[in-house]
Structure formats: structure tokens, C-alpha cells
C-alpha positions as CSV (number, residue, x, y, z in Angstrom):
1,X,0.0,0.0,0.0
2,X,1.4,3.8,-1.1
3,X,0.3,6.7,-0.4
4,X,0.7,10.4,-2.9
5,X,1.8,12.7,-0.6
6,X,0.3,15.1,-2.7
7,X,-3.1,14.1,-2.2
8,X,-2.4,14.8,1.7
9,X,-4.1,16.7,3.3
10,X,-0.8,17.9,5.6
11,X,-0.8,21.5,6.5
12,X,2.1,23.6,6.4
13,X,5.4,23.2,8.3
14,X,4.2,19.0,8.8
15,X,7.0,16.9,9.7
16,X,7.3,13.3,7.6
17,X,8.8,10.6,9.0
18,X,10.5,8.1,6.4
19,X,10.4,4.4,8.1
20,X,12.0,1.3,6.2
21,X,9.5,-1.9,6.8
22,X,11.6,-4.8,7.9
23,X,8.7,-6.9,8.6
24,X,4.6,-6.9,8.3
25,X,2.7,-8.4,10.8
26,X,-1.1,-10.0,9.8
27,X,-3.9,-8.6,12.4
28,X,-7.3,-9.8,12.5
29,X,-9.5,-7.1,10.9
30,X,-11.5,-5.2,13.6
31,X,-15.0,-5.6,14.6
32,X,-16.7,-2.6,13.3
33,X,-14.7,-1.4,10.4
34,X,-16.7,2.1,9.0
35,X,-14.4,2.3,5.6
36,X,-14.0,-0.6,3.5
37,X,-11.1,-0.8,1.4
38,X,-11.5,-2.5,-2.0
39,X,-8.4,-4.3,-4.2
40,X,-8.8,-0.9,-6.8
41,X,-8.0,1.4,-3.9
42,X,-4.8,-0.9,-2.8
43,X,-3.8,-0.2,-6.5
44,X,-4.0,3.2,-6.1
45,X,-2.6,3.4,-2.4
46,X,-4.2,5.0,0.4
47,X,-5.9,7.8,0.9
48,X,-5.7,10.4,3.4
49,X,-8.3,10.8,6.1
50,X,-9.6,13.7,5.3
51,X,-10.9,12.1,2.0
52,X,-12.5,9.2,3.2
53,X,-14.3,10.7,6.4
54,X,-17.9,11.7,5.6
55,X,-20.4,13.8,8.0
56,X,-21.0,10.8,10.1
57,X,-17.8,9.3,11.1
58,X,-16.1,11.1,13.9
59,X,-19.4,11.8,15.5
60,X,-20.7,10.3,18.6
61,X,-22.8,8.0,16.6
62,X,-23.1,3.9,16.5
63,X,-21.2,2.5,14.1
64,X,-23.7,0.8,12.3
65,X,-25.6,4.1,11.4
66,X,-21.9,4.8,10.5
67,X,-21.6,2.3,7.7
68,X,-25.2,2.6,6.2
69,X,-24.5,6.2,5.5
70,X,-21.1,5.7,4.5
71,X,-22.0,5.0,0.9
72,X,-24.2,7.8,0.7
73,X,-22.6,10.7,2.2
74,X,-19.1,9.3,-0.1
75,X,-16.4,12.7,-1.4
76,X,-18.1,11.9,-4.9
77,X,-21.4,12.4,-4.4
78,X,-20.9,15.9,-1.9
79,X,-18.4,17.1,-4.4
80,X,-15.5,18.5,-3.3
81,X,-15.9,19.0,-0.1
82,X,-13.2,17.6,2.7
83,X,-13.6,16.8,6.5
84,X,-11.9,19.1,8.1
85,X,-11.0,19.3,12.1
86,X,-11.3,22.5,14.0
87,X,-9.0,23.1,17.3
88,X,-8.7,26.2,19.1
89,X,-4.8,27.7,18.7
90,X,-3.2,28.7,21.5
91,X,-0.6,30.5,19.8
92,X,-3.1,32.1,16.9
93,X,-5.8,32.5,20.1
94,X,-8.6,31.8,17.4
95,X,-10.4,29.0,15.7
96,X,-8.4,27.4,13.3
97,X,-8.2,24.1,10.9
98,X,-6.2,21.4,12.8
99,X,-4.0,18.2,11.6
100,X,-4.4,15.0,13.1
101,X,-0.8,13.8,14.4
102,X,0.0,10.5,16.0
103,X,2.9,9.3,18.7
104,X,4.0,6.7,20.5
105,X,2.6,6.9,23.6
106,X,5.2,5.5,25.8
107,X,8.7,7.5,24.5
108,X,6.4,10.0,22.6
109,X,8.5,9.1,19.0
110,X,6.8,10.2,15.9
111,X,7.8,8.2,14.0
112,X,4.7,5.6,14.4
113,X,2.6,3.1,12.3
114,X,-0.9,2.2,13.1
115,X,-2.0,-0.7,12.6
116,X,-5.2,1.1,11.4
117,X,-6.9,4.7,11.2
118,X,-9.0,6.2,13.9
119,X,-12.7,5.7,13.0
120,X,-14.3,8.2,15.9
121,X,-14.1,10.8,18.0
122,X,-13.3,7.9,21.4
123,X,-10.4,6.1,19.4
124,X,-8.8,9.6,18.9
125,X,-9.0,11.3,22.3
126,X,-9.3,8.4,24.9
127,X,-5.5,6.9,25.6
128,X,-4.8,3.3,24.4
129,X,-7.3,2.8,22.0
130,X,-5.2,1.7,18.5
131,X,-2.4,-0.4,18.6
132,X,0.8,0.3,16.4
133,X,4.3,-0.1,16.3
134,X,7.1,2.5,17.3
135,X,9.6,2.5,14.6
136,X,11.9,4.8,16.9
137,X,12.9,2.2,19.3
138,X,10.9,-0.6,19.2
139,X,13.1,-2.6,21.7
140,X,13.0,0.3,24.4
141,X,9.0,0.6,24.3
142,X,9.0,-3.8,24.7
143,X,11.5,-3.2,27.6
144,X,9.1,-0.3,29.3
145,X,6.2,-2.7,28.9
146,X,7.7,-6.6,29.5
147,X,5.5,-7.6,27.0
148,X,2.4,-6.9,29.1
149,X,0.4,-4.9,26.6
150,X,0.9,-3.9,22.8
151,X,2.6,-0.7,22.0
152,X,-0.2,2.1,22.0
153,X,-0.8,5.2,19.7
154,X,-1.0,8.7,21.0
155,X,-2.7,11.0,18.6
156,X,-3.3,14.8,19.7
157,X,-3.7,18.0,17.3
158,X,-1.7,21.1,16.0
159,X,-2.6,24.0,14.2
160,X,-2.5,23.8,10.2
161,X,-2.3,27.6,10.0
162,X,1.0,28.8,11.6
163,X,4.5,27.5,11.6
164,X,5.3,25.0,13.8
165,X,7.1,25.6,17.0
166,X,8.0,22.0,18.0
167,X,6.5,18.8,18.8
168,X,5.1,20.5,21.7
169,X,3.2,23.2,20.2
170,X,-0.5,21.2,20.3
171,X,-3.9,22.6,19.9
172,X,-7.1,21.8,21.7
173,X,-9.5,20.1,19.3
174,X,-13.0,21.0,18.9
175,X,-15.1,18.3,18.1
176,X,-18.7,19.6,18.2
177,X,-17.3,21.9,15.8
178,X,-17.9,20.4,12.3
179,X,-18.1,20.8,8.4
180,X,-22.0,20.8,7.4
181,X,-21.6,18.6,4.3
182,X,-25.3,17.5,4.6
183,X,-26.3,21.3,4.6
184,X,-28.7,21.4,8.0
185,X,-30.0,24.7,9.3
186,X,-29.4,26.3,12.3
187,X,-31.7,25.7,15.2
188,X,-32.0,29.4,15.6
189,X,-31.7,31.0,12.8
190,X,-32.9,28.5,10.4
191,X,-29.7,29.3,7.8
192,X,-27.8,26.6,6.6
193,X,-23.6,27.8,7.3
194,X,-20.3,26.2,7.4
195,X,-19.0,24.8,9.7
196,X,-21.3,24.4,12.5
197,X,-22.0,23.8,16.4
198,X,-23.3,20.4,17.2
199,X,-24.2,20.2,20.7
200,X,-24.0,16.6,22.3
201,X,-26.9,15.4,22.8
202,X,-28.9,12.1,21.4
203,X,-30.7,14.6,18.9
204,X,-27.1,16.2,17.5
205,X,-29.0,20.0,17.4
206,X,-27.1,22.0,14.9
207,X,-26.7,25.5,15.5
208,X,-24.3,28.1,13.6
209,X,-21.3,29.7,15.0
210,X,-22.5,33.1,15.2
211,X,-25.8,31.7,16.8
212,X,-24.0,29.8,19.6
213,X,-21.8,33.1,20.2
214,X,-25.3,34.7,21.0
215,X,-26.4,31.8,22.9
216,X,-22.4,32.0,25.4
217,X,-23.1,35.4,25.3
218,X,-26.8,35.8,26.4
219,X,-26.3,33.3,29.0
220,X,-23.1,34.8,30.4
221,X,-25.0,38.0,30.6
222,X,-27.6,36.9,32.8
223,X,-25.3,34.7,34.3
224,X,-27.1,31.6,34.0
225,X,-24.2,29.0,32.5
226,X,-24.0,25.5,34.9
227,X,-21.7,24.7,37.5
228,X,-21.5,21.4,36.6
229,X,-19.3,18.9,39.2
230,X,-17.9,16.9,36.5
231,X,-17.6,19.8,33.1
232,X,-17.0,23.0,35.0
233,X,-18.8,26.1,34.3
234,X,-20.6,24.9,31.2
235,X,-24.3,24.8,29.0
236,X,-27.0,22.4,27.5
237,X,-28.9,22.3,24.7
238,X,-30.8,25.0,24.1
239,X,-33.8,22.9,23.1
240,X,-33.4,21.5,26.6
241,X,-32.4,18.0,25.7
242,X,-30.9,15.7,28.8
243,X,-27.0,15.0,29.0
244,X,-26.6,18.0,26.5
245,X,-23.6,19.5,28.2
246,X,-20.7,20.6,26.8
247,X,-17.8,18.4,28.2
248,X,-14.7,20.8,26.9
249,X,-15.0,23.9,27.9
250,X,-12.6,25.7,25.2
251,X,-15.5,25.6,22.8
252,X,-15.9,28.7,24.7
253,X,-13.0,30.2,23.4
254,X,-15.4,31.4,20.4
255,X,-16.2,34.1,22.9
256,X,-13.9,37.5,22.8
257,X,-11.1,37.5,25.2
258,X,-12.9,39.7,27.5
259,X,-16.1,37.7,27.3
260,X,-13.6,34.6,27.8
261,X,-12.2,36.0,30.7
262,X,-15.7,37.2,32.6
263,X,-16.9,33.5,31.8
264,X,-13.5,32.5,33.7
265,X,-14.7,35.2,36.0
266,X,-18.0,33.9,36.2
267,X,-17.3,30.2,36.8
268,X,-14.5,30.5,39.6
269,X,-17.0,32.4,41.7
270,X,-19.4,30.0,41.1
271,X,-17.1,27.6,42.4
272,X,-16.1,29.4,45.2
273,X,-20.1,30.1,46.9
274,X,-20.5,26.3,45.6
275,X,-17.5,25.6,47.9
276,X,-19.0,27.4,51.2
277,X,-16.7,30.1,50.5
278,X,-17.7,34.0,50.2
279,X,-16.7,36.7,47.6
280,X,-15.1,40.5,49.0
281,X,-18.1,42.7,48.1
282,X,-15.8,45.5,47.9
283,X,-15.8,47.1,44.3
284,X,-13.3,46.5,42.0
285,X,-12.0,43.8,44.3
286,X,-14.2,40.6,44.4
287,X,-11.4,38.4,46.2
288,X,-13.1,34.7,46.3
289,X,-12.1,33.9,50.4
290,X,-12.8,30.6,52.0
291,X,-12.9,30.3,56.0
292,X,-15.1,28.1,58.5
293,X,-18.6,28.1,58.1
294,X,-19.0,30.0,61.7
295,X,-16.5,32.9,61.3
296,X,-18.6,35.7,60.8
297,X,-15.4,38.6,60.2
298,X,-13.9,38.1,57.3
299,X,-10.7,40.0,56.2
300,X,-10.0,39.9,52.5
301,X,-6.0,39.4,53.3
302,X,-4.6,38.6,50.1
303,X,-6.3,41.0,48.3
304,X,-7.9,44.6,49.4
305,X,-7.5,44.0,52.9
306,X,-11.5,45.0,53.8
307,X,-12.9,43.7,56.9
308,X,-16.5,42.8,56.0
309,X,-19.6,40.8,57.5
310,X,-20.2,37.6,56.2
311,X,-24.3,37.6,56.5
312,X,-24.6,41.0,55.0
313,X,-21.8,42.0,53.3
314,X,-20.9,45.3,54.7
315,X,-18.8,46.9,57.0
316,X,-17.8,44.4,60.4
317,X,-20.5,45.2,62.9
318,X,-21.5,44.1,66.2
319,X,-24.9,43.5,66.6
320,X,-27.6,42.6,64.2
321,X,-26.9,42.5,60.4
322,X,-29.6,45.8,58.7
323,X,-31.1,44.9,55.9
324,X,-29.9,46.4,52.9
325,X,-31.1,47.4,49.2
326,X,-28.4,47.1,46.6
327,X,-30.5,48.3,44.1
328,X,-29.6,45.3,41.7
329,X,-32.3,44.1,39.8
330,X,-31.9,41.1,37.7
331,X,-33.4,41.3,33.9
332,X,-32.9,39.6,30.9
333,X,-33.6,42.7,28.7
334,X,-30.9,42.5,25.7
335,X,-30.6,39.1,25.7
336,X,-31.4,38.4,21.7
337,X,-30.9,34.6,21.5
338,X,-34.2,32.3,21.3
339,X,-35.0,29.2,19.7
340,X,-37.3,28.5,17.2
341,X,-39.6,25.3,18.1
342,X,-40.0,24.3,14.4
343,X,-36.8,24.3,14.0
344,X,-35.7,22.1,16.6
345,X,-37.1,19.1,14.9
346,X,-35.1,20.2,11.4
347,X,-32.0,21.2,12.7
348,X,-30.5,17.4,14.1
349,X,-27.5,16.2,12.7
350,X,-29.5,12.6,12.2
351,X,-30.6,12.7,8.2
352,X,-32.8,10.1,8.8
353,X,-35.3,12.4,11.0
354,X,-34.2,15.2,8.5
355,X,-36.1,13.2,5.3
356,X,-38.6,11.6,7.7
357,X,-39.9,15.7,8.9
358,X,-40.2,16.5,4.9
359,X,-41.9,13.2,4.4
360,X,-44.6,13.6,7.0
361,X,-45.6,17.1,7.3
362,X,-46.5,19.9,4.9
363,X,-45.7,23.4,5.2
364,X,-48.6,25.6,7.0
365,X,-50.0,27.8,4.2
366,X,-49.7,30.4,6.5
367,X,-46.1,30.7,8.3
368,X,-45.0,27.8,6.2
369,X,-44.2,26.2,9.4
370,X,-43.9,22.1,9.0
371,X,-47.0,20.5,10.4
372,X,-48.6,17.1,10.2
373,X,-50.4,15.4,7.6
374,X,-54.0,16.0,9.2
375,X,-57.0,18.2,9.7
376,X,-55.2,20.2,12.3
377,X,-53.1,23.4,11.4
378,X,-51.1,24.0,14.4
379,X,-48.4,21.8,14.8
380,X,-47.1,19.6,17.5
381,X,-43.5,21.1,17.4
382,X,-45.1,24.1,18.2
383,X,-47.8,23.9,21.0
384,X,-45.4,20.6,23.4
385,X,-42.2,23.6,22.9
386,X,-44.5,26.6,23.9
387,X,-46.0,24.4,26.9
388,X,-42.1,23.1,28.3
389,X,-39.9,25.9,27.0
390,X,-41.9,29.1,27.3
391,X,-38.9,31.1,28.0
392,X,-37.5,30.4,24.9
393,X,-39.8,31.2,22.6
394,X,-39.7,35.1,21.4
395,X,-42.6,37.3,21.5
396,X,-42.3,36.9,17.3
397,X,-42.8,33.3,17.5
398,X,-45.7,33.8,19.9
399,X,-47.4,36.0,17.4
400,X,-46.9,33.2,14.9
401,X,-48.7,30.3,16.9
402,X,-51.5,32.5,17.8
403,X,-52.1,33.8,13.7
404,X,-51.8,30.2,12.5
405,X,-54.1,28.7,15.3
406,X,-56.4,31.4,13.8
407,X,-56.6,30.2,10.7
């Protein structure tokens, strides 16, 4: 098997790694294999794994949907279109195309064959997942492991848009961030953009980048993201799907630095009144300070040095704490981001329920909302949404339901 480097899909600055084959050993072919190889494609080598990914594979979907779509959702019938991974830079401090790189993962040589390619999102970013052989020191790795287990591949991420600055210089991948090659709307705004947000849960909502700034930003104004115990300060699906959270939290790095760094802001105060602790109320100042539940003086030491009351907040007192009005009022006026309940069912990143919604509605002559192939006109998308998820529907929408429920 060969491979045209020119057909590779490498980046700039990529380091190659020439390795002389003494000796091929035969595996047993996996399980679940979601690309099948035929003897026309051995002719003409391999090809890289941008070119034989489609929407489906790297997802968080079973591998049998995987292979039924596979045929489908093939380069040649999308056109030219390539799968492309997105990682957040640290040196850029953007959004940027990412190359897939792979390692030993004992003595972290590059220089590394796999005994086959990575087929999801689990095999790439869980350790010990694909077997391989270190062609650095193949010896040294059998020594470090005394033949207990096989030799294991590391793969991590770097930046495809900025000269490389070492084998250390790695970016943080971003996979709910991906290409739209089956051209799904956002579940806001109803457009269909490139790439998009895919939040993680069993429905795959899509939702476009510049909707799920609104939606970080809207949420970090009225400061209602999730302290989660096991993601950090985080969100759901907007739709308001279970186990929607977002696991990695530099998807948040879409945000602008200063919104970036009140979210940081945000979330270590969180953790800090999570933790029993208390925050210095004194302005500009906000020192997070954690001392025994009973201590009622608290002295913000390591920061402005004010001596405050923990029960109220103000000045250290002796006596009774007065109640007082900080004039702080909390409103969600400005806050722009809602969803759309008819576009929750259309915006999945499952084609199936994609074909099945065209298939068994019609579009409301009306609002041209989708709605079910009977005698009633308002649909069910609309009424179950505006019943569990009033507060995301805008007074627009509302409007809508009432005029079509009208006519």
C-alpha cells in the first residue's frame, strides 16, 4: 500500500517521517470497520483521512448508522468538499483548521505506524485505543512494557495555519465543531452555514457559530451558564435536551477575550459560593475567600485587605446585620438569543429524521411552518415547545402560533 503525498491533506510546516519496513505483521481485521477498502483502492494506495471521512464518522454515533451512511454521504457524491478538524490555537488565540498527528505513547517518537486509522471521536482522544508499532525504538518501548500490553498510539492536534514551534506546540480540538456537508440549518436562525456547532446530545442539534456566540453570550449575561461537578462552568442544549452538556470547555473560546475571561470570572466564583466560601463585596475587588462556616469577620488578606460581615456583606458590625437594598435588579432585557420550536425538529445532525420531517408534514400555508399530515393546522413542534420551553420562545414566534391557530 502507497500513499501520494500530494493528495495529503498535511498543512504547512508538517514533519514526515521516512520508516523502512523490515517486517509486516497480519492482524485480524477489527469488529466494526466504517471504511471498506476495496483491491482498486490498494492499486491506487491509500488515501488520506480527510478524504474518506464523511459527516458521520467522527461523531458520537453507533457505528452501524456509520456504515449505512457511508456509501451515501461518499467525497463523490458531496463534491469537493473535505472533512476538516477544527482546534482552538493557543498561539493564533482563534479558531483554526487542525492536523491530526500521532505518537508513540510511551517514548512519545513520531515516528509511528498504526496498525489502522481512527474511526471516531473515542479512538482519537481516549489513551490506548489503536495499537501500532514505534519505529523509533521498538526494543525500548517492549522493555518499558515486558510484553504486558501492545505498544499504543497517542494522537493529539496542531494547528495547520501557523509555523510550527515544536513537537510541543499542540492545539485543543474542537469536536462539536464540524463541516456541514449534509447542509442542515441552524436551530435558531434557520440558515444553513459552514462549519457548525453540534451540541451533544442524542438529537445532535445544529446551531451556527455566530448563533452559539449569541447563545455563550446571552447566557453569560444573565449569568445563567451551569456549574456542573464533572464539566465546569458549562451549558445544554438550548432545546433542553438531557445530558446536552458541553464536556470541553474551550469551545468557549469562540467568545472574545474579554467575554472569555468574565466567563473565567464567572465560573470561579461559582465555584467558590459552591465551595461554602464568600466573595469581597468591595468594588473592584471581588477576592473569592474561603474560611469556617461559623466565622462571621472576614478579612480579604490577600487582596484589598477590607474587613467585611459575612451575612450582610458590609462593614464588620457588632450586633444585628440591617437589611440592605443594593439596588440590583436582575433582567434579561438585551438578551437576543431564542429558539425557534420548528426548527428544533429540522436542525438534528440525524438525516434520517431530516427526510422523515419532509416526508410527514406539509408546510402551513400560513407561516409555512412544518406541520402534520392531518386536519389540524397548528403543529405539535409548536404547541409541546411553547408548553415546556416558554422562556425560549420570542414574542415573534408567539405571534406566529397565535395567527396560525387562527386560521
Amino acid at each position: 500500500m502507497s500513499a501520494i503525498i500530494n493528495e495529503c491533506d498535511l498543512g504547512q510546516r508538517s514533519i514526515l517521517h521516512a520508516v523502512k519496513v523490515k517486517s509486516r505483521s497480519v492482524l485480524a481485521k477489527p469488529r466494526h470497520s466504517f471504511i471498506d477498502e476495496d483491491d482498486e483502492d490498494d492499486k491506487h494506495g491509500s488515501k488520506p483521512l480527510c478524504e474518506i471521512l464523511n459527516d458521520t464518522m467522527f461523531s458520537n454515533e453507533d457505528s452501524s448508522k456509520n456504515s449505512s451512511n457511508a456509501e451515501d454521504d461518499s467525497p463523490t457524491k458531496k463534491g469537493n468538499k473535505k472533512v476538516h478538524f477544527y482546534v482552538f490555537c493557543p498561539t493564533c488565540k482563534a479558531l483554526k483548521h487542525g492536523k491530526l498527528r500521532v505518537r508513540c505513547h510511551f517514548c512519545k517518537s513520531g515516528a509511528f505506524t498504526v496498525h489502522s486509522d481512527p474511526q471516531n471521536w473515542n479512538a482519537v482522544l481516549s489513551p490506548k485505543q489503536i495499537t501500532g508499532l514505534c519505529e523509533n525504538s521498538p526494543e525500548l518501548c517492549a522493555d518499558l512494557l515486558n510484553n504486558r500490553e501492545p505498544t499504543f498510539a497517542e494522537f493529539y492536534f496542531k494547528c495547520s495555519e501557523h509555523t510550527s514551534l515544536g513537537e510541543q506546540d499542540e492545539a485543543v480540538p474542537l469536536y462539536l465543531i464540524r463541516p456541514n456537508l449534509s447542509d442542515i440549518p441552524c436551530l435558531a436562525c434557520g440558515d444553513v452555514s459552514d462549519p457548525v456547532f453540534v451540541f451533544p446530545c442524542p438529537e445532535g442539534h445544529v446551531t451556527c457559530l455566530d448563533c452559539f456566540r449569541q447563545y455563550c453570550i446571552t447566557k453569560l449575561s444573565e449569568r445563567q451558564f451551569w456549574q456542573h461537578p464533572e464539566y465546569g462552568y458549562t451549558l445544554a442544549c438550548p432545546a433542553g435536551c438531557a445530558d446536552s452538556f458541553i464536556k470541553e470547555i474551550h469551545h468557549f473560546r469562540l467568545l472574545t477575550n474579554n467575554q472569555y475571561a468574565q466567563y473565567q470570572r464567572f465560573g470561579t466564583e461559582e465555584f467558590v459560593l459552591r465551595s461554602g466560601g464568600v466573595l469581597c463585596p468591595q468594588p473592584g475587588c471581588g477576592m473569592g475567600i474561603l474560611a469556617d462556616p461559623d466565622c462571621t469577620k472576614i478579612t480579604c488578606i490577600n487582596g484589598c485587605g477590607y474587613v467585611f460581615c459575612r451575612n450582610c456583606l458590609q462593614g464588620y458590625h457588632i450586633g444585628d446585620c440591617e437589611t440592605v437594598d443594593n439596588g440590583f435588579k436582575d433582567s434579561g432585557e438585551g438578551c437576543s438569543y431564542s429558539v425557534d420550536p420548528a426548527r428544533v425538529a429540522e436542525a438534528r445532525w440525524d438525516e434520517a429524521s431530516k427526510v422523515a420531517i419532509k416526508v410527514l408534514t406539509k408546510p402551513c400555508p400560513k407561516c409555512r411552518t412544518p406541520t402534520e399530515r392531518d386536519d389540524t393546522t397548528m403543529n405539535e413542534f409548536e404547541t409541546s415547545a411553547l408548553k415546556q420551553h416558554p422562556q425560549h420562545v420570542s414574542a415573534v414566534e408567539a405571534n406566529t402560533i397565535e395567527s396560525t391557530d387562527q386560521y
